[in-house]
C-alpha positions in Angstrom: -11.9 -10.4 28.7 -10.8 -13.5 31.0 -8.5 -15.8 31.0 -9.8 -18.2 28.8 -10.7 -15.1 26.4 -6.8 -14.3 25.8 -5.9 -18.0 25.7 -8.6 -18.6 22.6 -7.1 -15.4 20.5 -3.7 -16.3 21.1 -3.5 -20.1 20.4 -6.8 -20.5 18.3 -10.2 -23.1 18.7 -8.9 -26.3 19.2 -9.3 -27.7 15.6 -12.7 -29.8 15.9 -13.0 -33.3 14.6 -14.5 -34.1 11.3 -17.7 -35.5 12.5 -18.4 -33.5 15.2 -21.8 -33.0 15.3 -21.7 -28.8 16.3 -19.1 -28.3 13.9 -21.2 -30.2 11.4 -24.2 -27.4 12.2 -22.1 -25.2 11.9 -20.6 -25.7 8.8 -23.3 -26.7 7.1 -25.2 -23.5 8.8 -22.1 -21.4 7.2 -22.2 -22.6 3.6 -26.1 -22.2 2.9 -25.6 -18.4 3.9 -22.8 -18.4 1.4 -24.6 -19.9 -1.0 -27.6 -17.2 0.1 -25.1 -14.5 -0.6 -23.5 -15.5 -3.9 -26.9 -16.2 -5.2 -28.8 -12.8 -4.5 -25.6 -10.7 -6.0 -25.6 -13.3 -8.8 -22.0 -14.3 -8.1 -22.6 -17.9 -8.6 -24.0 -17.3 -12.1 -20.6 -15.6 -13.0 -18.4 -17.9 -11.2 -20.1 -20.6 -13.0 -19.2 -18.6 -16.5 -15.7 -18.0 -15.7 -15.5 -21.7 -15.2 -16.9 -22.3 -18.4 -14.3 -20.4 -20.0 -11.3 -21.7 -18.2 -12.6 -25.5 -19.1 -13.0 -24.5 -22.8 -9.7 -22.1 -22.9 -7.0 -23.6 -20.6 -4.1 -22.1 -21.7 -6.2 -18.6 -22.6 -7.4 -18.3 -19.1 -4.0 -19.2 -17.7 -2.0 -16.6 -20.0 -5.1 -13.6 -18.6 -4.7 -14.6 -15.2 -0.9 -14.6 -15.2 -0.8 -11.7 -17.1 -3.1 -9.7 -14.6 -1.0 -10.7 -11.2 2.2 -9.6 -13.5 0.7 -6.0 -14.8 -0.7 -5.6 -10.7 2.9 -6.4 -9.5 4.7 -4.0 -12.0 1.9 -1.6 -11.2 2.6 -1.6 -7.4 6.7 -1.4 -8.2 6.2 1.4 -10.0 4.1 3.5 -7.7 6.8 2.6 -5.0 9.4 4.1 -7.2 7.5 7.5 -8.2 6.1 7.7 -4.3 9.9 7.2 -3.2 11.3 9.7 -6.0 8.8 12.6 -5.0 9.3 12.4 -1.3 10.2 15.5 0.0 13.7 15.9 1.5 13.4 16.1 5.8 15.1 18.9 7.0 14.9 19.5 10.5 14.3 23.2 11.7 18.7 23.0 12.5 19.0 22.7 9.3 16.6 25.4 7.7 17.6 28.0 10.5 21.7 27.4 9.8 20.4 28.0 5.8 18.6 31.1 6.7 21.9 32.3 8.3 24.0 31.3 5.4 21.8 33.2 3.1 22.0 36.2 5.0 25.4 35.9 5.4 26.2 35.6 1.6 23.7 38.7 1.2 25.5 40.9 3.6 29.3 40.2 2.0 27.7 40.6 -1.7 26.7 43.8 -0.5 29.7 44.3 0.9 31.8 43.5 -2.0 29.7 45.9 -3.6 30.5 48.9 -1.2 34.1 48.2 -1.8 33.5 48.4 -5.8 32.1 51.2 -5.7 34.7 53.6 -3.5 37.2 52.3 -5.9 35.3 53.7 -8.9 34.5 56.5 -7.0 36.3 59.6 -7.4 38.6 61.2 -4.7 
């Protein structure tokens, strides 16, 4: 990529003017393959009804809408809290090795204690 490459993806296109005739072409090329798309998977006939509805049923539509965004938000929130309470705790291999030790510490004065139990029960 040259110079001119990097300068384009880090400060943009300049912005053309309105009645630029290649941004006109463009544009115009750009919206009839939209309009291509949203009419062979039928998305225009759907947009169209969903339109419908929100003319006829302001507040209705407003109240779904709102109520959707909500119910996605407190959805996300609460998959952050589970994920965050089931985390496992991070224990670096220090950590597990001085636990093994500890263990096997505890183990070997239990048994101990249990030598010295025993000879005092023990008859002599």
């Amino acid at each position: 990529m040259n110079i001119k490459g990097f300068r384009r993806m880090l400060f943009g296109e300049k912005m053309p003017d309105k009645n630029d005739p290649q941004y006109k072409e463009r544009y115009e090329r750009d919206v009839e393959a939209g309009r291509k798309f949203a009419k062979a998977t039928r998305i225009d006939k759907m947009a169209a009804k969903v339109q419908g509805f929100a003319n006829a049923h302001r507040t209705m539509f407003l109240v779904l809408v709102f109520t959707f965004v909500i119910g996605v938000f407190a959805w996300n929130v609460y998959r952050l809290v589970a994920v965050y309470r089931h985390s496992p705790t991070h224990r670096t291999a220090t950590e597990m090795q001085d636990s093994v030790l500890r263990q096997r510490h505890k183990l070997l004065q239990e048994g101990e204690m249990r030598e010295n139990k025993n000879k005092e029960y023990e008859p002599q």
